[in-house]
PyMOL Python script that loads the backbone (N, CA, C, O; Angstrom):
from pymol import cmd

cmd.read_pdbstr("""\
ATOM      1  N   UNK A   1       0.842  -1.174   0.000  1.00  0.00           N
ATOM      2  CA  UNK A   1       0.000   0.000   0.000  1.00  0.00           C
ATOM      3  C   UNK A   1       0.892   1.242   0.000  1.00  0.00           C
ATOM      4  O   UNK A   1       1.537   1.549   1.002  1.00  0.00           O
ATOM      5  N   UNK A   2       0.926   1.994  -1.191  1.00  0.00           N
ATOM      6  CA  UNK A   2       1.872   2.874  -1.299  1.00  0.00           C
ATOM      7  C   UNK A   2       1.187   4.264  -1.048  1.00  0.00           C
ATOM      8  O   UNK A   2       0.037   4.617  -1.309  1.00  0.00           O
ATOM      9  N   UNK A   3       2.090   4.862  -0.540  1.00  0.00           N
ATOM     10  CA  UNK A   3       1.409   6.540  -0.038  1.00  0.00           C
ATOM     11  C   UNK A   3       1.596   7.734  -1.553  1.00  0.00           C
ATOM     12  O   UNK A   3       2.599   8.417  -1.763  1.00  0.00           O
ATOM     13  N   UNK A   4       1.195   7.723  -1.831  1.00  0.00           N
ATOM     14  CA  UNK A   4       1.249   8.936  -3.096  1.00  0.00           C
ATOM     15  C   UNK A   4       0.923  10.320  -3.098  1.00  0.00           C
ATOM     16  O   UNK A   4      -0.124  10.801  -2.664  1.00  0.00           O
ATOM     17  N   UNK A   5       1.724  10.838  -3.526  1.00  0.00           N
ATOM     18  CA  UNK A   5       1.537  12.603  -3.113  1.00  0.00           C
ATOM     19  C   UNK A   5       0.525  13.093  -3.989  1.00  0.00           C
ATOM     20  O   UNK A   5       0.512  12.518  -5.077  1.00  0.00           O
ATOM     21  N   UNK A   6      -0.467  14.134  -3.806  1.00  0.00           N
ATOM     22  CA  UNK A   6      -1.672  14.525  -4.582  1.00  0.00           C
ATOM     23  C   UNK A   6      -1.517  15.891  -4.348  1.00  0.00           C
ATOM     24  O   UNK A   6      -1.155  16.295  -3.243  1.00  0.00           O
ATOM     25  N   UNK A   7      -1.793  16.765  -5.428  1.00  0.00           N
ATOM     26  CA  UNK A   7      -1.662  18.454  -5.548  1.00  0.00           C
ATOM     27  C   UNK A   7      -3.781  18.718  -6.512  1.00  0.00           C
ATOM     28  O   UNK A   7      -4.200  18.516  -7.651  1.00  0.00           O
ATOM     29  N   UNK A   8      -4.294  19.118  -5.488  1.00  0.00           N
ATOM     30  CA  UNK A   8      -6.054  19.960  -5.106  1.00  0.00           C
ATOM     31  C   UNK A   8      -5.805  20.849  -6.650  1.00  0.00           C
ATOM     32  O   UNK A   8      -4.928  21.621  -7.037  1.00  0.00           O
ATOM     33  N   UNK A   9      -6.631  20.482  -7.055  1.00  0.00           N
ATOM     34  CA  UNK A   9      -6.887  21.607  -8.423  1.00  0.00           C
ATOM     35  C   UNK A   9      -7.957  22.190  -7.700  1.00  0.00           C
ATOM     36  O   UNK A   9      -8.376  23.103  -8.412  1.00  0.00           O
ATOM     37  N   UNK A  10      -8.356  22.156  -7.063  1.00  0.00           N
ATOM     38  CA  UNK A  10      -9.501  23.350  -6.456  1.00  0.00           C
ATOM     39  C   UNK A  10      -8.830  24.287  -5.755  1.00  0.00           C
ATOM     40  O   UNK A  10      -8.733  25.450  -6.145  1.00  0.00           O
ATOM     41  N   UNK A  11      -8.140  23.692  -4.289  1.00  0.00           N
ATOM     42  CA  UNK A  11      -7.547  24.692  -3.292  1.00  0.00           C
ATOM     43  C   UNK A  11      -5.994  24.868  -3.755  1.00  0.00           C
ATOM     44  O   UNK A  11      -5.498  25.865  -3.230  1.00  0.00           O
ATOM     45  N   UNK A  12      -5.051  24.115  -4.653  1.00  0.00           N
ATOM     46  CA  UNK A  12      -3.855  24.322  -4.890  1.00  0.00           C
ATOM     47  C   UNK A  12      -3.172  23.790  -3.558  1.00  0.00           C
ATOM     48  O   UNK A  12      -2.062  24.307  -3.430  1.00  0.00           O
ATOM     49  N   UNK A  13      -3.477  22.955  -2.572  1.00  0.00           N
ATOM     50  CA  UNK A  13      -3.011  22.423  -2.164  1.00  0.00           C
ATOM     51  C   UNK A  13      -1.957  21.261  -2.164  1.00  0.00           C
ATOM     52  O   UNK A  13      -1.995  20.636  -3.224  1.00  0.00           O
ATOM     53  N   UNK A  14      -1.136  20.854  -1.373  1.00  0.00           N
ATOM     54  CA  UNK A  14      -0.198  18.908  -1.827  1.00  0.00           C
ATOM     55  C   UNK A  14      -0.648  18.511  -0.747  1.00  0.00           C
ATOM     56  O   UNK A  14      -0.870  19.340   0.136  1.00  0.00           O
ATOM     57  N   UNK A  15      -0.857  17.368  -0.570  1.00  0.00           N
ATOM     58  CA  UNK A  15      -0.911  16.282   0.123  1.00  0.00           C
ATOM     59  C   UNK A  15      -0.689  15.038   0.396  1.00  0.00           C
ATOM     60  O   UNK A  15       0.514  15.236   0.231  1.00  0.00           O
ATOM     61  N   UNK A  16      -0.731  13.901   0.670  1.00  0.00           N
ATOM     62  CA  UNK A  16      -0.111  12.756   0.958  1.00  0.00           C
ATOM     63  C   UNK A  16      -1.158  11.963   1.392  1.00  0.00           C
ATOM     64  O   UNK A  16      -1.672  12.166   2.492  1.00  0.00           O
ATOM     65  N   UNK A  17      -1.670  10.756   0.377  1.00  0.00           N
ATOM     66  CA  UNK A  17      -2.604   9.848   1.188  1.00  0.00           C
ATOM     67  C   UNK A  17      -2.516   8.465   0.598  1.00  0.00           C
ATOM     68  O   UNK A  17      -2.871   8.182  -0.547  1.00  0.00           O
ATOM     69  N   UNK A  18      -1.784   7.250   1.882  1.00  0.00           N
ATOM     70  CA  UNK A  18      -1.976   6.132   1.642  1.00  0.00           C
ATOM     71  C   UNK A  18      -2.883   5.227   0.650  1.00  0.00           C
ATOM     72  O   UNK A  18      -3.792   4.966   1.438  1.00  0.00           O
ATOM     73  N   UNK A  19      -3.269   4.525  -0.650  1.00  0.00           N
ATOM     74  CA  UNK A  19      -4.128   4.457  -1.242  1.00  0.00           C
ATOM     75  C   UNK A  19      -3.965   2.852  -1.334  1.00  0.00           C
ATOM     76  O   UNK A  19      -2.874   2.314  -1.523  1.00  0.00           O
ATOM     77  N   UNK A  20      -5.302   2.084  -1.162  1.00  0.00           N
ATOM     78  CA  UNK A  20      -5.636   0.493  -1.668  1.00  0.00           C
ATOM     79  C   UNK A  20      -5.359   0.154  -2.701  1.00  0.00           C
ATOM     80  O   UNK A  20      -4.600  -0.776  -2.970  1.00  0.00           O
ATOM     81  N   UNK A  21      -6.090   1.049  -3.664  1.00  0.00           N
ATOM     82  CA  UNK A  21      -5.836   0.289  -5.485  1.00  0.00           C
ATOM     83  C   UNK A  21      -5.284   1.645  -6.282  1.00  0.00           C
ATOM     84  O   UNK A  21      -5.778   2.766  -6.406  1.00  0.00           O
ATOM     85  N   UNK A  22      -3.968   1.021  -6.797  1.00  0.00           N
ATOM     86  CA  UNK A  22      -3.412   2.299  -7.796  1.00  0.00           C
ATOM     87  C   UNK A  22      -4.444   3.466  -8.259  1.00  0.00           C
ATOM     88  O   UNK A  22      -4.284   4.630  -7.890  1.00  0.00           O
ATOM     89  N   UNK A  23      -5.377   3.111  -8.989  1.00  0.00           N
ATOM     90  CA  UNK A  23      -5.864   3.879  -9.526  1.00  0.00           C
ATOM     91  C   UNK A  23      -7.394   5.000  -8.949  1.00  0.00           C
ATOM     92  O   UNK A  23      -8.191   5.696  -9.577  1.00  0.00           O
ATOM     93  N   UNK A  24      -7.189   4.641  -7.288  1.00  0.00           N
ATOM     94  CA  UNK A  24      -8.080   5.120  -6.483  1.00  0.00           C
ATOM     95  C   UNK A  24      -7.242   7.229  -6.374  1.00  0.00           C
ATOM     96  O   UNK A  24      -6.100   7.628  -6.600  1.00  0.00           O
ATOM     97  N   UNK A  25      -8.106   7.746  -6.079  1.00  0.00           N
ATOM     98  CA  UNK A  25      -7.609   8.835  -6.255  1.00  0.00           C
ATOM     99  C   UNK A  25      -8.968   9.808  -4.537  1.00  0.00           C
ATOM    100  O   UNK A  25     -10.117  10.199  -4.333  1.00  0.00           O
ATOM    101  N   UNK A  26      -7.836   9.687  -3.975  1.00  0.00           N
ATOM    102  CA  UNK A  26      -8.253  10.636  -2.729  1.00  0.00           C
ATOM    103  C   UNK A  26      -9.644  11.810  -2.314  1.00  0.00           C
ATOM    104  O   UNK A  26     -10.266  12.138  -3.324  1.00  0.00           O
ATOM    105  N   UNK A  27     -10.056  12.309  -1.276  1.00  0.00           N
ATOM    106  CA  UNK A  27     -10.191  13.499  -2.040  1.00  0.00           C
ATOM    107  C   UNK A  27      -9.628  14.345  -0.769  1.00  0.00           C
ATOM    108  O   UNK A  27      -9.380  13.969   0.377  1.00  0.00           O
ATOM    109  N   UNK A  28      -9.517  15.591  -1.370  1.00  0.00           N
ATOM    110  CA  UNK A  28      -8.562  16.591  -0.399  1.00  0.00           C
ATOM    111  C   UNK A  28      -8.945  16.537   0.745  1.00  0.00           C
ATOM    112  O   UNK A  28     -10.155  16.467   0.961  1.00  0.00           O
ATOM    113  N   UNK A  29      -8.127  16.551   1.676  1.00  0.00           N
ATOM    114  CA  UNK A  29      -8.403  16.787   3.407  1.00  0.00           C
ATOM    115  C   UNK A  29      -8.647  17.841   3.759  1.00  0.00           C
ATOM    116  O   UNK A  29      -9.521  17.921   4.623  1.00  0.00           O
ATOM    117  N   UNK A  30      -7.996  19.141   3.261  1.00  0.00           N
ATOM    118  CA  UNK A  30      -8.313  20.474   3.408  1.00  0.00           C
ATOM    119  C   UNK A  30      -9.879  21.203   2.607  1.00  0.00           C
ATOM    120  O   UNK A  30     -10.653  21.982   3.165  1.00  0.00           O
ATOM    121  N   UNK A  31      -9.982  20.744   1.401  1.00  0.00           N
ATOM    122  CA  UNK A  31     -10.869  21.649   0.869  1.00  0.00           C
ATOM    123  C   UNK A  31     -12.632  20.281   0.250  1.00  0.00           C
ATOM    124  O   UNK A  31     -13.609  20.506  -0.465  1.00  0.00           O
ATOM    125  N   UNK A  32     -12.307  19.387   0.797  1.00  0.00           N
ATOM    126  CA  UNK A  32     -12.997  18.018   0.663  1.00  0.00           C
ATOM    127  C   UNK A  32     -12.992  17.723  -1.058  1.00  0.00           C
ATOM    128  O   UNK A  32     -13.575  16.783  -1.600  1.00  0.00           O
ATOM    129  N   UNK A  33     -12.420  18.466  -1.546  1.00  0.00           N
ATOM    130  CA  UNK A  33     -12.890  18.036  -3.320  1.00  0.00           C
ATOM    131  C   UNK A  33     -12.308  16.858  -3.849  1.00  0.00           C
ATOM    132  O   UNK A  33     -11.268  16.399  -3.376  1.00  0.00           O
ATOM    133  N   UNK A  34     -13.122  16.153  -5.135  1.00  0.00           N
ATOM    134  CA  UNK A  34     -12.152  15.179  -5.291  1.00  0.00           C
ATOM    135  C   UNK A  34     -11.772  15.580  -6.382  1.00  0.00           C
ATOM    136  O   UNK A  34     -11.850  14.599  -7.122  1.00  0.00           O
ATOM    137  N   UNK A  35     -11.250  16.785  -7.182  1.00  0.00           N
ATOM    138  CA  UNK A  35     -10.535  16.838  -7.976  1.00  0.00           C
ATOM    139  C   UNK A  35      -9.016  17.122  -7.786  1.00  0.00           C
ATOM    140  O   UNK A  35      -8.566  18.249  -7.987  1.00  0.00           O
ATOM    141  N   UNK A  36      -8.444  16.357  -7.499  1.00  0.00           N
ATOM    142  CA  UNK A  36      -7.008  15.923  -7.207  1.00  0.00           C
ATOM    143  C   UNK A  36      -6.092  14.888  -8.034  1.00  0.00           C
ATOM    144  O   UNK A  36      -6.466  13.754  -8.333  1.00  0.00           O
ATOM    145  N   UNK A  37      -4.705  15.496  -8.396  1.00  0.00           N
ATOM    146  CA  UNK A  37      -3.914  15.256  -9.136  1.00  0.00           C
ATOM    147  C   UNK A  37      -2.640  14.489  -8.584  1.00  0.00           C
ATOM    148  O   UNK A  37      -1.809  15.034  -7.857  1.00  0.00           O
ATOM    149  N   UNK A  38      -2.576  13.280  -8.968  1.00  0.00           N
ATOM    150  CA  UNK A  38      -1.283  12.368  -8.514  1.00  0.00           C
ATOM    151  C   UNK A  38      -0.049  13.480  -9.077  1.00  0.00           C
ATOM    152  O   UNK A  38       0.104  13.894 -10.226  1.00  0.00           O
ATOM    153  N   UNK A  39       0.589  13.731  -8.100  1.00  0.00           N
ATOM    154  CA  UNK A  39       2.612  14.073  -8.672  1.00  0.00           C
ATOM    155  C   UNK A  39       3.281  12.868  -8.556  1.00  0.00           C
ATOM    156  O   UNK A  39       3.265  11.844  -7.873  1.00  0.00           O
ATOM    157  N   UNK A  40       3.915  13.408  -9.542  1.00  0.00           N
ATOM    158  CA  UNK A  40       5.525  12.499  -9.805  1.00  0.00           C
ATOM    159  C   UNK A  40       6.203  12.581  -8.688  1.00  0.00           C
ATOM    160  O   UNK A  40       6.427  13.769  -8.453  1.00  0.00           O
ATOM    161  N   UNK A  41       6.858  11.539  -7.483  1.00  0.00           N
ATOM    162  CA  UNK A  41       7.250  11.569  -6.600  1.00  0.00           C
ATOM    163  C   UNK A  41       9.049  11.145  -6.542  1.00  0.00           C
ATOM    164  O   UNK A  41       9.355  10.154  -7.205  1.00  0.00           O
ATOM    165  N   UNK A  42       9.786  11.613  -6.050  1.00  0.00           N
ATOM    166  CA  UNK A  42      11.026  10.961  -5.518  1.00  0.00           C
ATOM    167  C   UNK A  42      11.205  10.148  -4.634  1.00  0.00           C
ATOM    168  O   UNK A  42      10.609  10.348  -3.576  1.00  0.00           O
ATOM    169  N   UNK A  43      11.959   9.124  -4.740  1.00  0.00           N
ATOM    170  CA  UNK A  43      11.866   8.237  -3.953  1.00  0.00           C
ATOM    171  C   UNK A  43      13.230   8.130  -3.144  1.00  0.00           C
ATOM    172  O   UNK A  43      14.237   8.603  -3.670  1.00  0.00           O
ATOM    173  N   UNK A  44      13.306   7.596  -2.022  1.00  0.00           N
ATOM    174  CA  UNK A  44      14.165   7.510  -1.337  1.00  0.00           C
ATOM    175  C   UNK A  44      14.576   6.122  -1.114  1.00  0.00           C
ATOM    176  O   UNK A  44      14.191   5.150  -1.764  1.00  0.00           O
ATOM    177  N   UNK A  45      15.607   6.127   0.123  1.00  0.00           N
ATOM    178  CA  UNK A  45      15.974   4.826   0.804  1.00  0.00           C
ATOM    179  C   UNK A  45      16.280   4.631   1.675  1.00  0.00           C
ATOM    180  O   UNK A  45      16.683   5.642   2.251  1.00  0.00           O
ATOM    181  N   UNK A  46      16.346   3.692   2.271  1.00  0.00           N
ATOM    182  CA  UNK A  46      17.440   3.636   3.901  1.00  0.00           C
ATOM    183  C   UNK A  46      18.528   2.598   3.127  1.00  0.00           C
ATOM    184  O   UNK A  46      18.242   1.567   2.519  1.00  0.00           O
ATOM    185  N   UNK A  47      20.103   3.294   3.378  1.00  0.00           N
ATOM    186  CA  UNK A  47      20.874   2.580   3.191  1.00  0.00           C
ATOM    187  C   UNK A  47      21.854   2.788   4.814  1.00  0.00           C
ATOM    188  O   UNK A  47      22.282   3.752   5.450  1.00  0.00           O
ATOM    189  N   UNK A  48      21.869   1.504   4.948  1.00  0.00           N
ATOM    190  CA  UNK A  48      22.670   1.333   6.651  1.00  0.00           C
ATOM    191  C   UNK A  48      23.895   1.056   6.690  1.00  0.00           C
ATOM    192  O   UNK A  48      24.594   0.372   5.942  1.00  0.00           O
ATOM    193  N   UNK A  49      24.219   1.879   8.017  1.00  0.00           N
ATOM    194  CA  UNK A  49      25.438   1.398   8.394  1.00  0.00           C
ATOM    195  C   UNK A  49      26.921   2.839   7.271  1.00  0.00           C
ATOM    196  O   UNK A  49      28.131   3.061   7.241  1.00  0.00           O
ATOM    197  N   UNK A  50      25.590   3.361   6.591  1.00  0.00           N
ATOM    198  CA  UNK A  50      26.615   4.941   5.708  1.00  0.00           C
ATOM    199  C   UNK A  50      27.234   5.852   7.022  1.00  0.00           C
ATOM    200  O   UNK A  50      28.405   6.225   6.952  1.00  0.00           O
ATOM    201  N   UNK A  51      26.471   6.171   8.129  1.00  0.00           N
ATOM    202  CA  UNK A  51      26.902   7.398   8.557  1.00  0.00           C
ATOM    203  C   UNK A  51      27.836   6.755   9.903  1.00  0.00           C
ATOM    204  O   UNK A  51      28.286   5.636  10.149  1.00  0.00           O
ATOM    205  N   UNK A  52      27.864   8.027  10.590  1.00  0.00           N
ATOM    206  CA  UNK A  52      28.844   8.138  11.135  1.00  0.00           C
ATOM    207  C   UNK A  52      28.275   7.099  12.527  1.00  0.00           C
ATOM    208  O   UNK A  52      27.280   7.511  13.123  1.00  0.00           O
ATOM    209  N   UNK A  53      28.791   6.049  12.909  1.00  0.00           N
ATOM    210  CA  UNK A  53      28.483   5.386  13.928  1.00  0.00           C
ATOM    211  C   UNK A  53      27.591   4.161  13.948  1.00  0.00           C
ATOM    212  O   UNK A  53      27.132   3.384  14.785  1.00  0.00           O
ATOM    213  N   UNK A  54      27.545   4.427  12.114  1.00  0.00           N
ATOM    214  CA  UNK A  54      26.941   2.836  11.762  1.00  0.00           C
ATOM    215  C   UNK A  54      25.565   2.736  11.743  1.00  0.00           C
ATOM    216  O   UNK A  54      24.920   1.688  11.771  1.00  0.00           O
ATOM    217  N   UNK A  55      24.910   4.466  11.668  1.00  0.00           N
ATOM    218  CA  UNK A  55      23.473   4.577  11.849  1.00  0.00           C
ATOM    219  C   UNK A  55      22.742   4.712  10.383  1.00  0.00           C
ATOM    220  O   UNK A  55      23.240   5.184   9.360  1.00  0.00           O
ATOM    221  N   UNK A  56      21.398   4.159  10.565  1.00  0.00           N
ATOM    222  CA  UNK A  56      21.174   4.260   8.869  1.00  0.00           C
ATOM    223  C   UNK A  56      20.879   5.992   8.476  1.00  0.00           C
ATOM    224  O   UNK A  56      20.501   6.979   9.108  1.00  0.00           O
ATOM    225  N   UNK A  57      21.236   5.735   7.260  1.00  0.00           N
ATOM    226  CA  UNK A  57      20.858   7.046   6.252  1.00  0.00           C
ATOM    227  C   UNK A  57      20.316   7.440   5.502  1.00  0.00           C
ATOM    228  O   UNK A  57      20.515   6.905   4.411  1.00  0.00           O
ATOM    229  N   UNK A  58      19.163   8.743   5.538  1.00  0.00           N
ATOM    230  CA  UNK A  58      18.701   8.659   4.208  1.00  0.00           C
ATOM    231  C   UNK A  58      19.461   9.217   2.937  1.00  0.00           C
ATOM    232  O   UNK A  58      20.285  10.124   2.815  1.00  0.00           O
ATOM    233  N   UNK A  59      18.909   8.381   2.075  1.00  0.00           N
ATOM    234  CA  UNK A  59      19.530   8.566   0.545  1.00  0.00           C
ATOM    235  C   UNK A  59      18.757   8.923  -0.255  1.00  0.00           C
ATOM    236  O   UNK A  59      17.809   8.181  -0.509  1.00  0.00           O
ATOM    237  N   UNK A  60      18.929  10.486  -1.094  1.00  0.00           N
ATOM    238  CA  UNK A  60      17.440  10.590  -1.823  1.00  0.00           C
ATOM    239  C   UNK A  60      18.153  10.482  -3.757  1.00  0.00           C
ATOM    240  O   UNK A  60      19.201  10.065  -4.250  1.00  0.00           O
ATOM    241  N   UNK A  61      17.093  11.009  -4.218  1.00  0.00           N
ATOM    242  CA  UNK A  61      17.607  10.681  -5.404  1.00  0.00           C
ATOM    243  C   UNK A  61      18.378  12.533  -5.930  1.00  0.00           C
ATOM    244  O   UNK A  61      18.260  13.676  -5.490  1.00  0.00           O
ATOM    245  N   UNK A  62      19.235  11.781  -7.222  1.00  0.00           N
ATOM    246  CA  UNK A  62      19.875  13.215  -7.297  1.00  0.00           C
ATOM    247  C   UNK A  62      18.948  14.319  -7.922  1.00  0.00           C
ATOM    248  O   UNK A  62      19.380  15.467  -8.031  1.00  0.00           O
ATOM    249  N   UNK A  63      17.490  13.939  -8.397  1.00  0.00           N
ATOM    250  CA  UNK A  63      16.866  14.957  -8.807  1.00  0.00           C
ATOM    251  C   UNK A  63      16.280  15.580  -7.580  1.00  0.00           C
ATOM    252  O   UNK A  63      15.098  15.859  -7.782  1.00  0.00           O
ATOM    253  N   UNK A  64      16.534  15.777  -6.835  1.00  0.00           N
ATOM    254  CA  UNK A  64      15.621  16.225  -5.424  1.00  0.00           C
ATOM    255  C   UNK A  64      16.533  17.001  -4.732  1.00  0.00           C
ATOM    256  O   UNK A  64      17.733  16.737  -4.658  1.00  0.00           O
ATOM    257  N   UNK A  65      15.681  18.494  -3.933  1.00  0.00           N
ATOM    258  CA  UNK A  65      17.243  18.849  -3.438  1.00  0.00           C
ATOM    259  C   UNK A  65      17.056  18.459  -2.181  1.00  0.00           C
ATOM    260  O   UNK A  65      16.090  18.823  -1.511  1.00  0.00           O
ATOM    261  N   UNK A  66      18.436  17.295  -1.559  1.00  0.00           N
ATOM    262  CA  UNK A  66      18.844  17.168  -0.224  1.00  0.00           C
ATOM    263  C   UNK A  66      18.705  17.932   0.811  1.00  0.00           C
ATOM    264  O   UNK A  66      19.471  18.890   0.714  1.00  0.00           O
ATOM    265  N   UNK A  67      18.029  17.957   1.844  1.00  0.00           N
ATOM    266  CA  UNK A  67      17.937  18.381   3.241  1.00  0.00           C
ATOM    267  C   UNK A  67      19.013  17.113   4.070  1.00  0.00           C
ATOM    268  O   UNK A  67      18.862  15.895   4.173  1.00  0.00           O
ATOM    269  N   UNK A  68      19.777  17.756   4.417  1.00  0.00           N
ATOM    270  CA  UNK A  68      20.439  17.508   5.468  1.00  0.00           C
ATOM    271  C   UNK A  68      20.280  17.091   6.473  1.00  0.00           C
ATOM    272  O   UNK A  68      20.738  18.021   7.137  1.00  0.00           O
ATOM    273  N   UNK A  69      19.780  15.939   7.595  1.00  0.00           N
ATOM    274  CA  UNK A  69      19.364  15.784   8.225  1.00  0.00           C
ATOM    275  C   UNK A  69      17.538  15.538   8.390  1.00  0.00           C
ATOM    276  O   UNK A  69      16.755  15.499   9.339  1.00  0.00           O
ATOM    277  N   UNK A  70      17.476  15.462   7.506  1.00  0.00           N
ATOM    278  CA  UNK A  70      15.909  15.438   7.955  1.00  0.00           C
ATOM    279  C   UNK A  70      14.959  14.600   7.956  1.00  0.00           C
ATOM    280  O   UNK A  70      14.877  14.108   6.831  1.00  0.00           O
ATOM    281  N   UNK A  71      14.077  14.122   8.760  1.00  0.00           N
ATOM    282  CA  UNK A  71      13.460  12.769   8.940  1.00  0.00           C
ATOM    283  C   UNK A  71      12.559  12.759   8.523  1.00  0.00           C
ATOM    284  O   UNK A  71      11.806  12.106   9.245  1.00  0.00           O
ATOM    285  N   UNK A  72      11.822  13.317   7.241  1.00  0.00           N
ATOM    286  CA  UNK A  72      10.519  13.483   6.666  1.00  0.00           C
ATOM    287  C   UNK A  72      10.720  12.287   5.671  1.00  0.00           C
ATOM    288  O   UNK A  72      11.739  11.968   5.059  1.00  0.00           O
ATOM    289  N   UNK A  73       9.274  11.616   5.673  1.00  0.00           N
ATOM    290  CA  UNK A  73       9.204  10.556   4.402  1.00  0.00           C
ATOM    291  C   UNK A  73       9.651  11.045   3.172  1.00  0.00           C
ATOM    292  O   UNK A  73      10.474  10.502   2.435  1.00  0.00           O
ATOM    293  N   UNK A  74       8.972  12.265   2.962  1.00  0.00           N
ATOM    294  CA  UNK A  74       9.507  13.226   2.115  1.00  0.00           C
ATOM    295  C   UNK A  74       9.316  14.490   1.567  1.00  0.00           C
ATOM    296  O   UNK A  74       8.302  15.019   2.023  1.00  0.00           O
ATOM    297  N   UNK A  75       9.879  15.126   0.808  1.00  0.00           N
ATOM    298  CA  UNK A  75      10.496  16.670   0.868  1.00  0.00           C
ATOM    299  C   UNK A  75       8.468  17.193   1.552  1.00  0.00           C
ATOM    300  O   UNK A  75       8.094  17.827   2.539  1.00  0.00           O
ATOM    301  N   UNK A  76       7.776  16.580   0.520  1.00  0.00           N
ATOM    302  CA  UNK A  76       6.381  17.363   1.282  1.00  0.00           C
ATOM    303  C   UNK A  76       6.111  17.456   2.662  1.00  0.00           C
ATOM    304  O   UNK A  76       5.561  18.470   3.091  1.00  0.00           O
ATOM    305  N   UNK A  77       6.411  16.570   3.383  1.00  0.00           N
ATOM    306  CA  UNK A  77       6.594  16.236   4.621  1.00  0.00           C
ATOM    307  C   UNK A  77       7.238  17.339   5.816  1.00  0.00           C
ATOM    308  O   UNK A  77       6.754  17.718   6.882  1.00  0.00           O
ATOM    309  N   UNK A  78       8.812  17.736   4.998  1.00  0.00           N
ATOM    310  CA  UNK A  78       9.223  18.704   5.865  1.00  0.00           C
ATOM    311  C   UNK A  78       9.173  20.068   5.290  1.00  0.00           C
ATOM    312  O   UNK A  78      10.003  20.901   5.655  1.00  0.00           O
ATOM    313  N   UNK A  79       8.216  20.372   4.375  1.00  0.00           N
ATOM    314  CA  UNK A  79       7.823  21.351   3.418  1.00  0.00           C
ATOM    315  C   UNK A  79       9.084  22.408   3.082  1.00  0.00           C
ATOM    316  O   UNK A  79       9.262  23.531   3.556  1.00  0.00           O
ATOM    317  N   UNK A  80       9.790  21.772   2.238  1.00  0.00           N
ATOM    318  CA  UNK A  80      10.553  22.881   1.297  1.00  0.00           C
ATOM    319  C   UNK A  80      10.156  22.751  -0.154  1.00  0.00           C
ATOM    320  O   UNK A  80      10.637  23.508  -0.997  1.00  0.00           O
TER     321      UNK A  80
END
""", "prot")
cmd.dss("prot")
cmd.show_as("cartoon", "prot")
cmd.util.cbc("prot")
cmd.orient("prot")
């Protein structure tokens, strides 16, 4: 069950909502509409044992810009 990011053609909102069947499509949490648009997402990883003390790390992809430290599933998450 994969979480997929969704951007509100009504309110211009993003959001993030866990979905059952690929082709199920949300409707906004903020503005209730269901006209909402899947984004193209980046994906990440945990690769272990990279940093300093043998702790895992996240690894994002090179199209995305890196935050440093940050524990968000992703970039929407810690909103930059």
């Amino acid at each position: 069950m994969p979480i997929y990011e969704y951007h509100c053609q009504s309110c211009s909102r993003k959001f993030e909502s866990l979905v059952m069947k690929r082709d199920e499509t949300p409707g906004c949490p903020y503005c209730n509409s269901e006209n909402a648009q899947r984004l193209m997402s980046a994906c990440g990883f945990v690769s272990k044992g990279t940093g300093t003390g043998g702790e895992p790390t996240v690894t994002r992809s090179a199209a995305t810009s890196g935050c440093s430290g940050c524990s968000a599933s992703s970039c929407a998450g810690c909103g930059v």
